[in-house]
C-alpha positions as CSV (number, residue, x, y, z in Angstrom):
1,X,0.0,0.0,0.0
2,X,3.2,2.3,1.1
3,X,4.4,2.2,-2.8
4,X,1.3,2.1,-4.0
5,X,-0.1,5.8,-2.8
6,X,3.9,6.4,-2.5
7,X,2.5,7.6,1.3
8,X,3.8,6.6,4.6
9,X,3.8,7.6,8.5
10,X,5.6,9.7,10.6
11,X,4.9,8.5,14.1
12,X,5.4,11.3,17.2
13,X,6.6,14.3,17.4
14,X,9.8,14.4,16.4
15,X,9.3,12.9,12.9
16,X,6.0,15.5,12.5
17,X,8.4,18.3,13.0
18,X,11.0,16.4,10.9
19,X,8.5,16.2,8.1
20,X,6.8,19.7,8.4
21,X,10.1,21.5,8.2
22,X,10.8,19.2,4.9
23,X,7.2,20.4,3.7
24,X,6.1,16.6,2.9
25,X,3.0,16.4,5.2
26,X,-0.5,15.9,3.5
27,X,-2.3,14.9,6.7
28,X,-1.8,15.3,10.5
29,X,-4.0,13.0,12.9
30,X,-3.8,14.4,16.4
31,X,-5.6,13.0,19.5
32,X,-7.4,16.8,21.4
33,X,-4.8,16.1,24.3
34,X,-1.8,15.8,21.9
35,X,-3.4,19.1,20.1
36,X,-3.0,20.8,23.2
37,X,0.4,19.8,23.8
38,X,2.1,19.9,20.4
39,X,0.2,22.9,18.7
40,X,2.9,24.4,17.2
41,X,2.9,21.3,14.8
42,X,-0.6,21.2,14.4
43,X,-0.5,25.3,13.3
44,X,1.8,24.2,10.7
45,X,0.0,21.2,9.3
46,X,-1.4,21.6,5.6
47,X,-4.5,19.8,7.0
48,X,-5.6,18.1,10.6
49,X,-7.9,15.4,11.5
50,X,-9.1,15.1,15.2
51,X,-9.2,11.5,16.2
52,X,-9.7,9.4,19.5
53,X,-6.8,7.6,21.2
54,X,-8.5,4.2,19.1
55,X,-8.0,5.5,16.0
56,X,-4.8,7.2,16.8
57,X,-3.4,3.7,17.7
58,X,-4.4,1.8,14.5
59,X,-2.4,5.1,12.8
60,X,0.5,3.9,15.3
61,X,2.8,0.7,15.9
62,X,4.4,2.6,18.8
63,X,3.6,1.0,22.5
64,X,2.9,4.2,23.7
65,X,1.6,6.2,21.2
66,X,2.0,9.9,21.5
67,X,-1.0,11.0,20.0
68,X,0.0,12.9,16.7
69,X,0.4,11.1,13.3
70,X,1.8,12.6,10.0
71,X,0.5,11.1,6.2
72,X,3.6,12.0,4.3
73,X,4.8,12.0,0.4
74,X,7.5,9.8,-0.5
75,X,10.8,11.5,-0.1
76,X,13.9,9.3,-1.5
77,X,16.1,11.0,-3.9
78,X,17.6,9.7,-7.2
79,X,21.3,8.0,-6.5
80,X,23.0,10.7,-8.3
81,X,20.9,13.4,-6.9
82,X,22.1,12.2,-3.0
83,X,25.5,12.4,-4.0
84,X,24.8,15.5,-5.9
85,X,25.0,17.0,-2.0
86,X,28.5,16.0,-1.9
87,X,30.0,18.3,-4.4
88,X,32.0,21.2,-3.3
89,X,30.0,23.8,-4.7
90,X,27.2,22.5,-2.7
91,X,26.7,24.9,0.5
92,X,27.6,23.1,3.5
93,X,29.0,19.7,2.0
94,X,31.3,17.9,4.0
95,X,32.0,14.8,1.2
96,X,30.8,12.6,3.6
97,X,28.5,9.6,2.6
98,X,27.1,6.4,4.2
99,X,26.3,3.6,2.2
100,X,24.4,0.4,3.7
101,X,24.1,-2.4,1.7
102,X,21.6,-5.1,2.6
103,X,20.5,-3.9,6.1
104,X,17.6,-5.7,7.0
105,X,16.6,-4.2,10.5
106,X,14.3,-1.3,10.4
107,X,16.1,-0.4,14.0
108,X,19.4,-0.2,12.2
109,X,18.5,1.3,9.2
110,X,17.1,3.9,11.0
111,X,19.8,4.5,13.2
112,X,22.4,4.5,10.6
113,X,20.5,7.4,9.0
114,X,20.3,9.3,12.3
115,X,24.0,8.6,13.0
116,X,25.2,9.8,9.3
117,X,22.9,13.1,10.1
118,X,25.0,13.6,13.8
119,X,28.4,13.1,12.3
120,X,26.9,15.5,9.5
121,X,27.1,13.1,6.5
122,X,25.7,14.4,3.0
123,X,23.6,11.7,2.5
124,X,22.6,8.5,2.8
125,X,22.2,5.3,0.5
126,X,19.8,2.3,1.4
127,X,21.1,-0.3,-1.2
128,X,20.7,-3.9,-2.3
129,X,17.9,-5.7,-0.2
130,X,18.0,-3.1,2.5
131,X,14.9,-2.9,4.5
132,X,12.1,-0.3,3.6
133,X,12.8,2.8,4.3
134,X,9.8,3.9,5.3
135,X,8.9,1.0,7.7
136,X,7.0,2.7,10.6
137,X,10.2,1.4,12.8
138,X,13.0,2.7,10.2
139,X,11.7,5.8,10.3
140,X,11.4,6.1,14.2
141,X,14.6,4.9,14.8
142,X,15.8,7.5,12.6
143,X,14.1,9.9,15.0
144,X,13.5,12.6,12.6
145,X,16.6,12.3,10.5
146,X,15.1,10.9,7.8
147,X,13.7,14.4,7.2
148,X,17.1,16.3,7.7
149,X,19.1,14.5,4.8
150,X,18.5,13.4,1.3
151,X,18.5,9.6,1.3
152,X,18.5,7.1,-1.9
153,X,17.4,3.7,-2.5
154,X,19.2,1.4,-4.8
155,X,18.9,-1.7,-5.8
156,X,22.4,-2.3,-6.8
157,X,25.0,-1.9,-4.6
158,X,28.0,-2.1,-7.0
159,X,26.2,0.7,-8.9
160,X,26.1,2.8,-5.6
161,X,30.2,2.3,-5.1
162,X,30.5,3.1,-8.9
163,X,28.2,6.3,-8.4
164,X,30.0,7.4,-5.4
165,X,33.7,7.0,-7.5
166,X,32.2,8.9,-10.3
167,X,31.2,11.8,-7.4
168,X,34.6,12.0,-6.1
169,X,34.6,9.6,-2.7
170,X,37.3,7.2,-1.7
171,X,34.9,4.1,-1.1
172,X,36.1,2.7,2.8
173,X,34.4,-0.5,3.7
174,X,33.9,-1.8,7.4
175,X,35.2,-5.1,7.5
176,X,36.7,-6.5,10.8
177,X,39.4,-8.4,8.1
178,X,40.6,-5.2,6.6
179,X,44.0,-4.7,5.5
180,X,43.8,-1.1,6.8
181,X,43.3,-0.3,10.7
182,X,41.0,2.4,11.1
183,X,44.0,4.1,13.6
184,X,45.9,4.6,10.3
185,X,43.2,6.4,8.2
186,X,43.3,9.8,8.9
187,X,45.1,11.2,5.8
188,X,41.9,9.2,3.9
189,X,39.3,10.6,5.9
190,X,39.8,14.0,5.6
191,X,39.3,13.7,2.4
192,X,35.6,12.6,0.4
193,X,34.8,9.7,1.5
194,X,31.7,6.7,1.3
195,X,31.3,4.5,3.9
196,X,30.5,0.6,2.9
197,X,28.6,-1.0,5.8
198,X,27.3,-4.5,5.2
199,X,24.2,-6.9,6.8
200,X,23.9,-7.1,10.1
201,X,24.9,-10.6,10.4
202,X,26.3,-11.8,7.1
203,X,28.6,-8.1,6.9
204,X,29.9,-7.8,3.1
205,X,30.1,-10.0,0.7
206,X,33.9,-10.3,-0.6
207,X,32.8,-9.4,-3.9
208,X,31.7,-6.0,-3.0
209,X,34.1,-5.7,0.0
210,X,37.0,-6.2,-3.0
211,X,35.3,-3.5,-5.3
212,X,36.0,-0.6,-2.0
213,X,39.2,1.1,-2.4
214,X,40.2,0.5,1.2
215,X,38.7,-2.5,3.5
216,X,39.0,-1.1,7.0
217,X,38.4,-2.6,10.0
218,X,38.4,-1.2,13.4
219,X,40.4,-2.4,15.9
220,X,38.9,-3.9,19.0
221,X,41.9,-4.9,22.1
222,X,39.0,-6.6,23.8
223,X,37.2,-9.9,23.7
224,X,34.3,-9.5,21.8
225,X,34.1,-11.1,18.8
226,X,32.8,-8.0,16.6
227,X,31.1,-4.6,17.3
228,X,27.5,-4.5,15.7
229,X,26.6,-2.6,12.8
230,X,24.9,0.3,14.9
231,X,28.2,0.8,16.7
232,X,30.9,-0.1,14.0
233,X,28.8,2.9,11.9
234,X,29.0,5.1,14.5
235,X,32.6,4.7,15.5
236,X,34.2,4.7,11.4
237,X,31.7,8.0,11.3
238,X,33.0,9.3,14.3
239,X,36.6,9.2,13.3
240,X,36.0,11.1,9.8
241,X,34.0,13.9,11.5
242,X,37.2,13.8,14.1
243,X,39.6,13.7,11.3
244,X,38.3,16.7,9.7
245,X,37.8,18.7,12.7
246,X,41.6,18.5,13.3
247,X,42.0,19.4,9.6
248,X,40.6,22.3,10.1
């Protein structure tokens, strides 16, 4: 139904805002206590709909529900349009991109997109057989992200690390067997760069890990046997935000 309408949900008040400042809202639903509380959003709203707290939780897969839905447009960008953001006439570019490529947790999807946005990545790719982007959970995770940064969708991840060469970006992919520590990848992360992040549990495939220019991997002095993909994302984003900061 989703691609269908090309419609979806943003659940709470976080994603309303999100969406609203992104001007792809054709429908708020808002409980008359939620109103009260969050009327700012519903000012702003093309059009509202007052419902009761039944119908507000068949609008909602949240447990707790907080009372003001958003019908939004479909907002994925073209693959060459996202990375469009990462050219140095662009205002405010950093040349920083995440790529995921067969991500199959709405929870992780949507937290890579809200880590890229806090380490101030250009953009975001969903690629392969990622999960939907606009799963009700993907875009809660995200927790308004999904709004702040153009994200693409594409079926074909080697097309994503040939898009991203063509745009300028050193393609670095995560792999805990890199032949490149993470520790020794400064002078490449100041520079344009894509990150490659594979499935949650499989990680890359060694066909598309061996068409990155660099496998990195992070190094870990502990026990564990590998960091997740939430946290191995967050750290290899981390460090190029760092790197650039002390660049500058």
């Amino acid at each position: 139904m989703r691609a269908e309408r090309r419609l979806f949900l943003a659940d709470g008040p976080k994603a309303v805002a999100g969406a609203l400042q992104r001007a792809v809202v054709v429908e708020v639903f808002v409980t008359s206590a939620a109103a009260e509380q969050y009327a700012t959003l519903v000012a702003a709203a093309p059009r509202t709909s007052y419902v009761d707290d039944r119908a507000l939780r068949s609008l909602s897969d949240s447990v707790t529900p907080a009372g003001i839905v958003a019908v939004c447009v479909f907002l994925d960008v073209t693959l060459d349009d996202a990375l469009s953001a990462t050219s140095p006439a662009t205002s405010r570019s950093t040349g920083l991109v995440t790529i995921a490529a067969d991500v199959r947790d709405p929870g992780n999807a949507g937290t890579l997109v809200r880590t890229s946005d806090a380490f101030g990545a250009d953009a975001v790719v969903l690629a392969g057989s990622s999960v939907d982007l606009y799963n009700p959970k993907t875009v809660r995770a995200s927790v308004g992200s999904v709004f702040h940064l153009p994200v693409a969708v594409e079926p074909d991840p080697a097309a994503a690390l040939h898009a991203a060469r063509r745009a300028g970006l050193v393609v670095l992919a995560a792999d805990g067997d890199g032949e490149l520590s993470l520790d020794d990848a400064a002078d490449l992360l100041v520079g344009p760069v894509a990150w490659l992040f594979g499935n949650e549990a499989r990680g890359l495939p060694p066909e598309l890990g061996s068409q990155a220019d660099h496998r990195v991997r992070i190094p870990t002095p502990g026990r564990a046997e590998s960091l997740n993909l939430a946290t191995a994302a967050a750290v290899c984003l981390h460090e190029s935000a760092r790197a650039r900061r002390s660049k500058g």
